[in-house]
N, CA, C and O atoms as a GROMACS GRO file, in nm:
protein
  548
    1UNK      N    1  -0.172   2.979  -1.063
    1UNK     CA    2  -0.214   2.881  -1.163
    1UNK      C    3  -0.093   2.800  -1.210
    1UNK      O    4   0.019   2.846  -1.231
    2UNK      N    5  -0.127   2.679  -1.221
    2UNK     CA    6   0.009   2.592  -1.258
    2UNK      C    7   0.002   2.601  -1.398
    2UNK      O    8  -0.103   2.597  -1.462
    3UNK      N    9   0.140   2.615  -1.455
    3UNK     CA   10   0.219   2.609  -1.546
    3UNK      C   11   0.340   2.487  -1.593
    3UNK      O   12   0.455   2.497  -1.549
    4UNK      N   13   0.300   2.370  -1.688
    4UNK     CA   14   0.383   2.341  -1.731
    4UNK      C   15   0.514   2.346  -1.744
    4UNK      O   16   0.549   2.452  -1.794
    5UNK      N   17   0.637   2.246  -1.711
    5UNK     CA   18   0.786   2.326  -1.753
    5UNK      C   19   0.818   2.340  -1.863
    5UNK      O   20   0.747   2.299  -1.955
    6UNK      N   21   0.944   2.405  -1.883
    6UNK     CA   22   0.967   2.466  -2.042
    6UNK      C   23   1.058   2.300  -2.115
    6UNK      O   24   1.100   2.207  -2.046
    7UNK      N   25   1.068   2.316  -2.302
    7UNK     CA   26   1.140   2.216  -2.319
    7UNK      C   27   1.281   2.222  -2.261
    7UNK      O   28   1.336   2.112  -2.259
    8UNK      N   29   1.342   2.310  -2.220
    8UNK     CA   30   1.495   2.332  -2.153
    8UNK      C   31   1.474   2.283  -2.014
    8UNK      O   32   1.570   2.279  -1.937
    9UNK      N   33   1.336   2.240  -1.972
    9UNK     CA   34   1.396   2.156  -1.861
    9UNK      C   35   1.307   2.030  -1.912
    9UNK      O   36   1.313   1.956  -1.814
   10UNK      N   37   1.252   1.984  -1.979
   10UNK     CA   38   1.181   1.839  -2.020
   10UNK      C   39   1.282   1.796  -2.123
   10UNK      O   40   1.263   1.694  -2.189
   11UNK      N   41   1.381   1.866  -2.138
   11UNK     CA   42   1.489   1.815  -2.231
   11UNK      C   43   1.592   1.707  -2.154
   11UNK      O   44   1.600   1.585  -2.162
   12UNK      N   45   1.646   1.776  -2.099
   12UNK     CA   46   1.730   1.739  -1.988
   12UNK      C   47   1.715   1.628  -1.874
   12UNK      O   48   1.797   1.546  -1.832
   13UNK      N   49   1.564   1.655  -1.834
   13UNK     CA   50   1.460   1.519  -1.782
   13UNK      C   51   1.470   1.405  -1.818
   13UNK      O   52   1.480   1.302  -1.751
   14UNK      N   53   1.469   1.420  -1.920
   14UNK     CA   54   1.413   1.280  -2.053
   14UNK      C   55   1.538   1.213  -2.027
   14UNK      O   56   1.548   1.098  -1.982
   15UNK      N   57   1.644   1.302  -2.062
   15UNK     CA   58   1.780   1.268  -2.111
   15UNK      C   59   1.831   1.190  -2.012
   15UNK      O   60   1.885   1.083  -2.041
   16UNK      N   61   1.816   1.245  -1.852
   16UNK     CA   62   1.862   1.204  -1.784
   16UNK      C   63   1.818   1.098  -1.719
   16UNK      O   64   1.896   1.038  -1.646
   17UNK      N   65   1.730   1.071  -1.729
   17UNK     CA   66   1.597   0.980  -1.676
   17UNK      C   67   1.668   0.813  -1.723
   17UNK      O   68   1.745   0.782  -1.814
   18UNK      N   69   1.620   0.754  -1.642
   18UNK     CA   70   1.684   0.614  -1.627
   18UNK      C   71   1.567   0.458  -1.602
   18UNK      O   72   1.573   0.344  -1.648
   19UNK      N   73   1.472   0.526  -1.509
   19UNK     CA   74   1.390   0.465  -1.474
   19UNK      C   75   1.262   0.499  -1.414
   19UNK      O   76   1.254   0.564  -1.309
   20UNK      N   77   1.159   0.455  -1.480
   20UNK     CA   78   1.022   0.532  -1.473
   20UNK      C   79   0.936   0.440  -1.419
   20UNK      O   80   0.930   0.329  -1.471
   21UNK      N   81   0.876   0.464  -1.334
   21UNK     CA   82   0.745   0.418  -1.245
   21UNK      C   83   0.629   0.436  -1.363
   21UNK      O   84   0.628   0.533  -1.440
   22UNK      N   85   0.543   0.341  -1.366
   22UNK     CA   86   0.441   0.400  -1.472
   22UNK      C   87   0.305   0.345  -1.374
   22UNK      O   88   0.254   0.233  -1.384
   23UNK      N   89   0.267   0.437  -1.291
   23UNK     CA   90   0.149   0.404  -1.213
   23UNK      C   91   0.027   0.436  -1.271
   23UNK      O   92  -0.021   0.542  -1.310
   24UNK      N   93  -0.039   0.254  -1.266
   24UNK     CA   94  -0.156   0.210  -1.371
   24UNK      C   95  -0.173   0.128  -1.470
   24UNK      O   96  -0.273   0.071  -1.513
   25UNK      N   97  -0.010   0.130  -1.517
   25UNK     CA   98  -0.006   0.035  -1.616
   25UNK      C   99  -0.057  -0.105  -1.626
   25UNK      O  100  -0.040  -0.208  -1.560
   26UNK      N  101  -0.145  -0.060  -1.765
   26UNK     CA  102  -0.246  -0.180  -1.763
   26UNK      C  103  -0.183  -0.319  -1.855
   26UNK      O  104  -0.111  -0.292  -1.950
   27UNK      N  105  -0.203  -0.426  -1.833
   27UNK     CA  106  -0.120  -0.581  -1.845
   27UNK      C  107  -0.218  -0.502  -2.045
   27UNK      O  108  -0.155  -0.509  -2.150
   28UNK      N  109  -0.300  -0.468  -2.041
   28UNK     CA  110  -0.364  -0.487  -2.184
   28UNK      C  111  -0.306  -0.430  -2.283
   28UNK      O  112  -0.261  -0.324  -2.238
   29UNK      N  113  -0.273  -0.442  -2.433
   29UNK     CA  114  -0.188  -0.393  -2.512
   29UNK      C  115  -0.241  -0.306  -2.550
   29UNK      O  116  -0.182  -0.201  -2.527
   30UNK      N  117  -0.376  -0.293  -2.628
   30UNK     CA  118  -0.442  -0.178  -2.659
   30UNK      C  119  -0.471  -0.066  -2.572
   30UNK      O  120  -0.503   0.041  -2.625
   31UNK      N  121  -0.464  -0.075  -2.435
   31UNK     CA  122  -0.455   0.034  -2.339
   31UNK      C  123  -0.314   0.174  -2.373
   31UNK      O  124  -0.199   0.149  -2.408
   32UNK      N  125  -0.374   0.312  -2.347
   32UNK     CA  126  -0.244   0.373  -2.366
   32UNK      C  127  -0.122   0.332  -2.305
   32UNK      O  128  -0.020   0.295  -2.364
   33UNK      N  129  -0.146   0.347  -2.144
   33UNK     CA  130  -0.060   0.302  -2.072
   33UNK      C  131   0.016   0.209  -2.084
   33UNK      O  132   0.119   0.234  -2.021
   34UNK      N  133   0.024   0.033  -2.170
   34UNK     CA  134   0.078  -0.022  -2.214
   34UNK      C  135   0.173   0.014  -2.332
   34UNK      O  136   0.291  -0.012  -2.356
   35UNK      N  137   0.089   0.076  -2.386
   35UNK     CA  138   0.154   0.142  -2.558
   35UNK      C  139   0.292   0.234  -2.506
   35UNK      O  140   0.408   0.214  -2.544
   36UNK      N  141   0.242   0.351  -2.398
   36UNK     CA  142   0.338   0.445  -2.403
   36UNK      C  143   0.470   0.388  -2.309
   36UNK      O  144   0.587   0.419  -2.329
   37UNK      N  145   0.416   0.285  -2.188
   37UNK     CA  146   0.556   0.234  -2.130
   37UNK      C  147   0.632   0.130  -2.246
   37UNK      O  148   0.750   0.100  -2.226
   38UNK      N  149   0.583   0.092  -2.332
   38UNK     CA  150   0.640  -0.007  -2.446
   38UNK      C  151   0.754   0.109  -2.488
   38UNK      O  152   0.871   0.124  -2.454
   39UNK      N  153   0.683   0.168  -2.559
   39UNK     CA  154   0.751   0.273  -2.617
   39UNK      C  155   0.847   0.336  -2.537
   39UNK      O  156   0.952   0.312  -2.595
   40UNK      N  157   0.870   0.399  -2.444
   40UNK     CA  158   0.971   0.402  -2.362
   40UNK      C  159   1.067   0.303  -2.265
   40UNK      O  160   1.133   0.346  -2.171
   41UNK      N  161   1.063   0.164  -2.306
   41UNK     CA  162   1.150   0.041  -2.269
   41UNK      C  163   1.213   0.052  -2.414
   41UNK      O  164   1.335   0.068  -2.421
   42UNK      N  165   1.141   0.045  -2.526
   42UNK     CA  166   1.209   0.040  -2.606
   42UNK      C  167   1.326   0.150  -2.658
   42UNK      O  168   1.415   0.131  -2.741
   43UNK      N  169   1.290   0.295  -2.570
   43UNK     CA  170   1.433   0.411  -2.574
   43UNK      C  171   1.511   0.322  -2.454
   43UNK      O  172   1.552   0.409  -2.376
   44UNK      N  173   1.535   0.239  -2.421
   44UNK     CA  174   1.625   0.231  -2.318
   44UNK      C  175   1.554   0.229  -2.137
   44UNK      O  176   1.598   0.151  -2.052
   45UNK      N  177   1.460   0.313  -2.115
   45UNK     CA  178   1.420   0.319  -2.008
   45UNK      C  179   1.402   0.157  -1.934
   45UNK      O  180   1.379   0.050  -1.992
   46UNK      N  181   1.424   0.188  -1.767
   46UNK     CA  182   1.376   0.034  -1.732
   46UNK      C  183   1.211   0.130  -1.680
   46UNK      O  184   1.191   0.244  -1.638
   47UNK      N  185   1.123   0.015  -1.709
   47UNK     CA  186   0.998   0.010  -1.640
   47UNK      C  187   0.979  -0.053  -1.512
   47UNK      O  188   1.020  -0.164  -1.479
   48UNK      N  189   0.895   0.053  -1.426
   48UNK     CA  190   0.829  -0.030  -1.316
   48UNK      C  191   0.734  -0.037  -1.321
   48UNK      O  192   0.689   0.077  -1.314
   49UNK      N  193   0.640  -0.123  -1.331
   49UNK     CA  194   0.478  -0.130  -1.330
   49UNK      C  195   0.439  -0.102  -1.181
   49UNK      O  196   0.497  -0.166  -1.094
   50UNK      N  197   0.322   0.010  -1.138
   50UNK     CA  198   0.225  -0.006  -1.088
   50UNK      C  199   0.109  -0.062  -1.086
   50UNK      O  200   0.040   0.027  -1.137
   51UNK      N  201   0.014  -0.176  -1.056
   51UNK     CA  202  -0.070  -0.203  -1.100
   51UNK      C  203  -0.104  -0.346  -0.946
   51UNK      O  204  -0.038  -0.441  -0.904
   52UNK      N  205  -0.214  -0.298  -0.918
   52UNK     CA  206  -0.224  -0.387  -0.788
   52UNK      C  207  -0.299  -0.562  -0.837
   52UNK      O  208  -0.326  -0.654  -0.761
   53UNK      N  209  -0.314  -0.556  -0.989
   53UNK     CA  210  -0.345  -0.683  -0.998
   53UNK      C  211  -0.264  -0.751  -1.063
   53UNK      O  212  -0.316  -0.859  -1.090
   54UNK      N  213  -0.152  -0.741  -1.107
   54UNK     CA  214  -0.092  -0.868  -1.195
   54UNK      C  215   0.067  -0.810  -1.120
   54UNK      O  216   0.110  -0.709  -1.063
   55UNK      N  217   0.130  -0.986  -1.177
   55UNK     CA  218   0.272  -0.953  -1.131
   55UNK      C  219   0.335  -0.949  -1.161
   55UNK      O  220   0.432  -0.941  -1.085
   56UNK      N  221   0.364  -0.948  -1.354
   56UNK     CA  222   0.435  -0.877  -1.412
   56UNK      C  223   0.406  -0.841  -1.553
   56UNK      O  224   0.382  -0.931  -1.634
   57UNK      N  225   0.406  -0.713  -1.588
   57UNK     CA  226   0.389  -0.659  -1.719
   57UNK      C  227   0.560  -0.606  -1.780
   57UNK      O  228   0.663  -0.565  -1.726
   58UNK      N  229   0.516  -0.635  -1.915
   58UNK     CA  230   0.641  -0.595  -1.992
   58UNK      C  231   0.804  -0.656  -1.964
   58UNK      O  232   0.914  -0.609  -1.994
   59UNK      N  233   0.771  -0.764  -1.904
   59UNK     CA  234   0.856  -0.818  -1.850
   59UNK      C  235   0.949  -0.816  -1.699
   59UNK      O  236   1.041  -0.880  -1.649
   60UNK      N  237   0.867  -0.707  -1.668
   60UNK     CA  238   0.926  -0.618  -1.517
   60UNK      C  239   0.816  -0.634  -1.412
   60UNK      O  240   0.696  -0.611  -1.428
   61UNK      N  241   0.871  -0.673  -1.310
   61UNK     CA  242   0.820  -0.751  -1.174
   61UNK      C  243   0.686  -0.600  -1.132
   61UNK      O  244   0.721  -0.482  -1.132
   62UNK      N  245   0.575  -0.637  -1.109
   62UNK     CA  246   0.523  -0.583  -1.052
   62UNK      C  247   0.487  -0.520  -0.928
   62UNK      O  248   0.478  -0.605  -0.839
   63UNK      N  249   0.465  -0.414  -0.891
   63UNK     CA  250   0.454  -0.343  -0.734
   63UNK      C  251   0.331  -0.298  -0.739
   63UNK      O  252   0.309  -0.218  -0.830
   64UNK      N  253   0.224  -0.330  -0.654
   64UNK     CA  254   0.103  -0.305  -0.633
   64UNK      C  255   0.064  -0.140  -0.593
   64UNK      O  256  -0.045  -0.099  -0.632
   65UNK      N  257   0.144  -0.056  -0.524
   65UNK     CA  258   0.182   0.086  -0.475
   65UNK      C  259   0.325   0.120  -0.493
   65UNK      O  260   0.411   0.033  -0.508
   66UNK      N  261   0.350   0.248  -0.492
   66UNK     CA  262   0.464   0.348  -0.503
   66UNK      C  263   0.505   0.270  -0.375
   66UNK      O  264   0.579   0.174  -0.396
   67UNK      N  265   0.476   0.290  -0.269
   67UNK     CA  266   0.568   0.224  -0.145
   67UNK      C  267   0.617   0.104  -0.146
   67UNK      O  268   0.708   0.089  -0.064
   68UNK      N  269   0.594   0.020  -0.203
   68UNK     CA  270   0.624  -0.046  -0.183
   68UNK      C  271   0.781  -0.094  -0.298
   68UNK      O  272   0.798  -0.215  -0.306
   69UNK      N  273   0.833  -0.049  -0.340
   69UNK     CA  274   0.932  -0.002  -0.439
   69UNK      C  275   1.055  -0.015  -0.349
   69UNK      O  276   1.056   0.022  -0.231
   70UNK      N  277   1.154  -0.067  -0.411
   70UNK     CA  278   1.291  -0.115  -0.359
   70UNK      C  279   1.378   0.000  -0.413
   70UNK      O  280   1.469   0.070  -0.370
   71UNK      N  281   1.322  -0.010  -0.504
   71UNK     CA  282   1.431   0.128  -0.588
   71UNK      C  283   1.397   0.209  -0.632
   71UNK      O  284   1.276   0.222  -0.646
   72UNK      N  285   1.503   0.325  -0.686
   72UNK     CA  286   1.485   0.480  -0.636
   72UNK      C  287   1.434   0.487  -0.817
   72UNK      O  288   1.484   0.430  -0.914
   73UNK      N  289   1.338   0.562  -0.809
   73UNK     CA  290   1.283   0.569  -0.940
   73UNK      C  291   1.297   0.756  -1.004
   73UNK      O  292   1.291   0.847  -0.921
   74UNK      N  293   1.310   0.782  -1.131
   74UNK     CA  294   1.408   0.892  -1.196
   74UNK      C  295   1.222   0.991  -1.204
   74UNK      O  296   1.198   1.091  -1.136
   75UNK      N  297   1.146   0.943  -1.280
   75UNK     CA  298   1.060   0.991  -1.312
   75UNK      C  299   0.899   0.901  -1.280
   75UNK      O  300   0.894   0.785  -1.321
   76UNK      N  301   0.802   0.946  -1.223
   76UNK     CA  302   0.649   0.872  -1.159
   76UNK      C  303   0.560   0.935  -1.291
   76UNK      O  304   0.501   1.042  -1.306
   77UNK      N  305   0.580   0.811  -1.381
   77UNK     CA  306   0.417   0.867  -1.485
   77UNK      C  307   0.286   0.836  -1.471
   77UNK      O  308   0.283   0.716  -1.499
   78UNK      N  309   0.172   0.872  -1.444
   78UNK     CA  310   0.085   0.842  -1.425
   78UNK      C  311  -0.037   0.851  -1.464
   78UNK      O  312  -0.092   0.958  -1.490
   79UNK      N  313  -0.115   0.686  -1.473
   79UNK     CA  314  -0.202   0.685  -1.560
   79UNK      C  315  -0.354   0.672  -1.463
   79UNK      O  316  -0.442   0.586  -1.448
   80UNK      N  317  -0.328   0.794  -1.415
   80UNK     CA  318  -0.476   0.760  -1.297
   80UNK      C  319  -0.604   0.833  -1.332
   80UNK      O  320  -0.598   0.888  -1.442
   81UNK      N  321  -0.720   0.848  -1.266
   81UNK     CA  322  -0.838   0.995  -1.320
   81UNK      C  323  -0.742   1.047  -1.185
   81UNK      O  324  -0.674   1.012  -1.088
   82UNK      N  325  -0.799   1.165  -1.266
   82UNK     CA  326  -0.748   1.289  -1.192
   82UNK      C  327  -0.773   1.301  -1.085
   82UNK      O  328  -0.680   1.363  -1.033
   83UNK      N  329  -0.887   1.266  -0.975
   83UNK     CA  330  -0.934   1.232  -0.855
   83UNK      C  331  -0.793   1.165  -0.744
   83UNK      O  332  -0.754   1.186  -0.629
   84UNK      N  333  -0.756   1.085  -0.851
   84UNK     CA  334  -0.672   0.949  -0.754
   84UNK      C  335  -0.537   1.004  -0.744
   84UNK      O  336  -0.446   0.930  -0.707
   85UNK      N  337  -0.504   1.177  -0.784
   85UNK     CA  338  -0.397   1.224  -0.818
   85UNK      C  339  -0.302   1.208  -0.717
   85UNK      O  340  -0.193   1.151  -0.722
   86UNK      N  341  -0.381   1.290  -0.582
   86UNK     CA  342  -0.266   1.311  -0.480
   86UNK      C  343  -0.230   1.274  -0.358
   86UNK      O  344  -0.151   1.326  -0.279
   87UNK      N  345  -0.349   1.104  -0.346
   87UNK     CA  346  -0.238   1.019  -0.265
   87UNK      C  347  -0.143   0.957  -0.342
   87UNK      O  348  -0.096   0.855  -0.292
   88UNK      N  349  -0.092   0.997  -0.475
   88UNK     CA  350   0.056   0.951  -0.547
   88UNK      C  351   0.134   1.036  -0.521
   88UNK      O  352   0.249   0.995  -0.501
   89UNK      N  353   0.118   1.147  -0.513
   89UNK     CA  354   0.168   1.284  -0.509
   89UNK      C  355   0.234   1.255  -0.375
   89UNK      O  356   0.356   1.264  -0.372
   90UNK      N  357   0.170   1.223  -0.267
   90UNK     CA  358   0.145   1.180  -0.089
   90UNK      C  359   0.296   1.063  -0.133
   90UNK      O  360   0.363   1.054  -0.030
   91UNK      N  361   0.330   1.017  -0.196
   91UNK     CA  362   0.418   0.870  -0.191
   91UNK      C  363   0.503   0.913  -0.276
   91UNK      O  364   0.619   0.875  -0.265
   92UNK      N  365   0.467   1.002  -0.380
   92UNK     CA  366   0.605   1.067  -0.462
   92UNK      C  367   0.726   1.148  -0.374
   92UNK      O  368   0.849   1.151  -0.381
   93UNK      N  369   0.645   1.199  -0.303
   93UNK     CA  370   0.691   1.319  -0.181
   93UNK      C  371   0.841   1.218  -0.088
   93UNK      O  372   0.959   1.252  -0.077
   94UNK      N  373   0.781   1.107  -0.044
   94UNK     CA  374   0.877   1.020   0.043
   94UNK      C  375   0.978   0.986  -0.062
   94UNK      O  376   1.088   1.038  -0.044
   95UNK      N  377   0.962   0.900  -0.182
   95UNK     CA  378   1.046   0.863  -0.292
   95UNK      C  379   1.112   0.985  -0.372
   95UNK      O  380   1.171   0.926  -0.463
   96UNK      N  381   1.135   1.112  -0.389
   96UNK     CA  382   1.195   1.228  -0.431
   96UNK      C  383   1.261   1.131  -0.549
   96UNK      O  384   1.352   1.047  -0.554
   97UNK      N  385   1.151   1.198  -0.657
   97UNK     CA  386   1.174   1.095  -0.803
   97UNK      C  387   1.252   1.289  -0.874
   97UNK      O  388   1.230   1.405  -0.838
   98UNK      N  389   1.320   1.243  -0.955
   98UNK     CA  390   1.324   1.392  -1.081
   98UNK      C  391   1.166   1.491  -1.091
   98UNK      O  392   1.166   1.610  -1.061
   99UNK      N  393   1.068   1.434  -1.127
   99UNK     CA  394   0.975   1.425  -1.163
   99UNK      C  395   0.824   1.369  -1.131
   99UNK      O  396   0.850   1.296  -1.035
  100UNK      N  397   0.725   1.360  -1.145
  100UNK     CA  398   0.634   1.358  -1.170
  100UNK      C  399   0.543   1.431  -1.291
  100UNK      O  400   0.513   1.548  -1.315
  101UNK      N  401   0.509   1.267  -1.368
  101UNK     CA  402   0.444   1.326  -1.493
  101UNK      C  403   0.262   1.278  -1.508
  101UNK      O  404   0.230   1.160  -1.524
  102UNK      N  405   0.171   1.378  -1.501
  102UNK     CA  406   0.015   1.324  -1.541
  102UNK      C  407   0.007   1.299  -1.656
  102UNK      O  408   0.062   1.395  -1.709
  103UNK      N  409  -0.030   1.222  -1.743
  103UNK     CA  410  -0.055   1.158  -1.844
  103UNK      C  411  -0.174   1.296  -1.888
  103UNK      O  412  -0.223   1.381  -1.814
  104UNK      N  413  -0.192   1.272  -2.034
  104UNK     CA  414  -0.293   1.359  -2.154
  104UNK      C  415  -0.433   1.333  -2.069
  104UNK      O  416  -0.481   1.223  -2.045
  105UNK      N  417  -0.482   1.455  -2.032
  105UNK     CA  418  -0.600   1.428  -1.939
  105UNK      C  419  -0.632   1.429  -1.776
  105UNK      O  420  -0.723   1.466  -1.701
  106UNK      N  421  -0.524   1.376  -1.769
  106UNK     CA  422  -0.478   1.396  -1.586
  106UNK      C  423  -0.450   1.524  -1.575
  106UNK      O  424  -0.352   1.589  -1.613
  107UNK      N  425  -0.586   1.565  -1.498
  107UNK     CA  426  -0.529   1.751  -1.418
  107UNK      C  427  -0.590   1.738  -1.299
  107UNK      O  428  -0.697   1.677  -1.300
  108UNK      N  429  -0.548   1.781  -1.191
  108UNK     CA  430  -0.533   1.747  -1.062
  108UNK      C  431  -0.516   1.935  -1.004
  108UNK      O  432  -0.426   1.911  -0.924
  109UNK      N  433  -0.529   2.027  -0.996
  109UNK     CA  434  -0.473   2.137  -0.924
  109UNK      C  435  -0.464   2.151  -0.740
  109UNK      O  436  -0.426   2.233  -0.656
  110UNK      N  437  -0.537   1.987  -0.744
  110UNK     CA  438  -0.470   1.985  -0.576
  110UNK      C  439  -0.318   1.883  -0.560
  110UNK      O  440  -0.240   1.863  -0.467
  111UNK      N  441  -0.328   1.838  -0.692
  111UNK     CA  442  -0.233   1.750  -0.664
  111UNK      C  443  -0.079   1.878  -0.732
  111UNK      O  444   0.038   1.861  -0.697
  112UNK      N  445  -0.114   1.963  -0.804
  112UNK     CA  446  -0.011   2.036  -0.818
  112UNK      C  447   0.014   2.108  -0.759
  112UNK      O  448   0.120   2.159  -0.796
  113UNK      N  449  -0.038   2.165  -0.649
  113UNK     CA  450  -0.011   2.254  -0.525
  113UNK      C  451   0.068   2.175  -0.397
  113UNK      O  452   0.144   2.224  -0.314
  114UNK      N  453   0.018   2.020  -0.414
  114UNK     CA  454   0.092   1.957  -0.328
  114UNK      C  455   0.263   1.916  -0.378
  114UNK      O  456   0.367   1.919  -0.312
  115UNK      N  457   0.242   1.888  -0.485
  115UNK     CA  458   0.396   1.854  -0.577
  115UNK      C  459   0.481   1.981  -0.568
  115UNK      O  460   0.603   1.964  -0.569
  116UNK      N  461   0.433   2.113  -0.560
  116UNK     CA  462   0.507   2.206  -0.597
  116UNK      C  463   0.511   2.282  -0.448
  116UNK      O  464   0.602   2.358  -0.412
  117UNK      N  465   0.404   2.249  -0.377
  117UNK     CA  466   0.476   2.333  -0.234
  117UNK      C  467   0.584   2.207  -0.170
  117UNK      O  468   0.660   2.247  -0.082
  118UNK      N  469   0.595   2.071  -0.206
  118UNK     CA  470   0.685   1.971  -0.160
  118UNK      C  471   0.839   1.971  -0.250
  118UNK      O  472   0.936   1.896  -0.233
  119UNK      N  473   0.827   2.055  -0.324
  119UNK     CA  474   0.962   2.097  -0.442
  119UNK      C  475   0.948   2.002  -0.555
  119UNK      O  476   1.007   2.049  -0.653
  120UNK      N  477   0.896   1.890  -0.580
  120UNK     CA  478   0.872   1.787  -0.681
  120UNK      C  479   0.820   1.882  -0.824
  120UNK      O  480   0.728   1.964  -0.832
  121UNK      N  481   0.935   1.827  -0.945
  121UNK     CA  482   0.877   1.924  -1.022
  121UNK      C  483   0.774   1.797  -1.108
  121UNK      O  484   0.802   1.679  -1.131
  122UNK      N  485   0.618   1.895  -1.149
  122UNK     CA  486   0.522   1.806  -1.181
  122UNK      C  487   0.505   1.875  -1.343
  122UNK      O  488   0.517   1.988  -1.389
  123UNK      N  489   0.478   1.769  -1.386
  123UNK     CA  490   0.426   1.760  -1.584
  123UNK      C  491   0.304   1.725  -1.592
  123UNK      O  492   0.291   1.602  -1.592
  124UNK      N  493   0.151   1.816  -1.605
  124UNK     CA  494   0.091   1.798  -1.595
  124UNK      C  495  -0.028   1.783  -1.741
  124UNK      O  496  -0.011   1.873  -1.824
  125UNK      N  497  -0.097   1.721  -1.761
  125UNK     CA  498  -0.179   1.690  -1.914
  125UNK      C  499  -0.095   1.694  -2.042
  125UNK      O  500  -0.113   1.777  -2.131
  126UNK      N  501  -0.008   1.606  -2.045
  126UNK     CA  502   0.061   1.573  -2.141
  126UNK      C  503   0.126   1.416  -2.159
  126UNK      O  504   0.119   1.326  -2.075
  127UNK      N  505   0.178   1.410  -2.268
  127UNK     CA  506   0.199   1.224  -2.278
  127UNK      C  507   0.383   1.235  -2.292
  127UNK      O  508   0.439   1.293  -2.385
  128UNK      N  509   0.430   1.189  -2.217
  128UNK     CA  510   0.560   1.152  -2.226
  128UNK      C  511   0.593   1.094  -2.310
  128UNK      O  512   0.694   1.135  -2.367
  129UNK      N  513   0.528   0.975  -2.360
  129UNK     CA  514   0.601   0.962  -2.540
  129UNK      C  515   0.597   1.072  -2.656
  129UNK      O  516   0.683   1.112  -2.735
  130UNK      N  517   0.452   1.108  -2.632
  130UNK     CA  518   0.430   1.237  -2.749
  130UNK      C  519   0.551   1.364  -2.719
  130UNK      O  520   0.581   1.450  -2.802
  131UNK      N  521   0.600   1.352  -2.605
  131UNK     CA  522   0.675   1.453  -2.527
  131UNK      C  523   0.827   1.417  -2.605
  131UNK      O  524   0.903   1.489  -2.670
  132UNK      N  525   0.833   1.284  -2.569
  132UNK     CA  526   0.990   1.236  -2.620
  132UNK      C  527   1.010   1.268  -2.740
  132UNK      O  528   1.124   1.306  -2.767
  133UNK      N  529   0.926   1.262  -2.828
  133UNK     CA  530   0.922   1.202  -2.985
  133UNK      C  531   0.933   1.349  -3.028
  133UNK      O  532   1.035   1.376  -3.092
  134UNK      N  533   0.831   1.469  -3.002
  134UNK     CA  534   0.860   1.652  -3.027
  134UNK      C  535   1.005   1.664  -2.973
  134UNK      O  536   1.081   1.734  -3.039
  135UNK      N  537   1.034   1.629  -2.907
  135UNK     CA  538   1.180   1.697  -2.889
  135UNK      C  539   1.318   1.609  -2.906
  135UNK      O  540   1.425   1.617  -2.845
  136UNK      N  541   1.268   1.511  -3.026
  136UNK     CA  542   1.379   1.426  -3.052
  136UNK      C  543   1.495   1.326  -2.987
  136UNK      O  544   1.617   1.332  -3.002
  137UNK      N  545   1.454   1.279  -2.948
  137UNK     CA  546   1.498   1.232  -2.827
  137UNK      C  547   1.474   1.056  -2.838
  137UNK      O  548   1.504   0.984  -2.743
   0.00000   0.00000   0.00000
């Protein structure tokens, strides 16, 4: 059964983390996914939008898929249903990010068997801002 990591390693994550993929992110403000990549541009993070219809949110050039990405990305957050988990998982695997994080709601247990027999460590039903903000950061 998958298990969450501890804050002694989502500490260190955060900290080290530079640049986050946010696959899903929606162009709309009231959407979470907008709210929570806001909120993490504004700690410093650069954003990459996933999102196969617009070409740029938050001010950062848009990429329609994970593959298609020029650069090496720290942490993959993701705002998908849980269904659409693990052909990301399938493209996280080639890109060897820090991380992979499912957003509050996203549970996948095929997609965490694939992340974790591929060594990718995965964060699963939880919100990375709510995450940042508990552990001060």
């Amino acid at each position: 059964m998958f298990q969450n990591p501890s804050d002694d390693v989502l500490r260190p994550l955060l900290q080290s983390a530079k640049t986050i993929a946010v696959v899903g992110l929606s162009p709309k403000r009231h959407r979470d996914s907008y709210r929570v990549a806001k909120y993490l541009q504004e700690r410093g993070y650069r954003i990459i939008p996933v999102y196969p219809r617009e070409n740029e949110i938050l001010g950062e050039k848009v990429y329609a898929q994970l593959d298609d990405f020029p650069v090496t990305v720290d942490i993959i957050n993701v705002f998908r249903r849980s269904d659409q988990v693990p052909p990301v998982i399938e493209s996280a695997v080639r890109l060897q990010p820090a991380a992979v994080w499912l957003q509050l709601g996203v549970i996948s247990e095929d997609a965490a068997v694939l992340a974790c027999g591929k060594g990718l460590l995965l964060i699963m039903d939880r919100c990375i801002m709510i995450e940042h903000r508990r552990l001060g950061l």
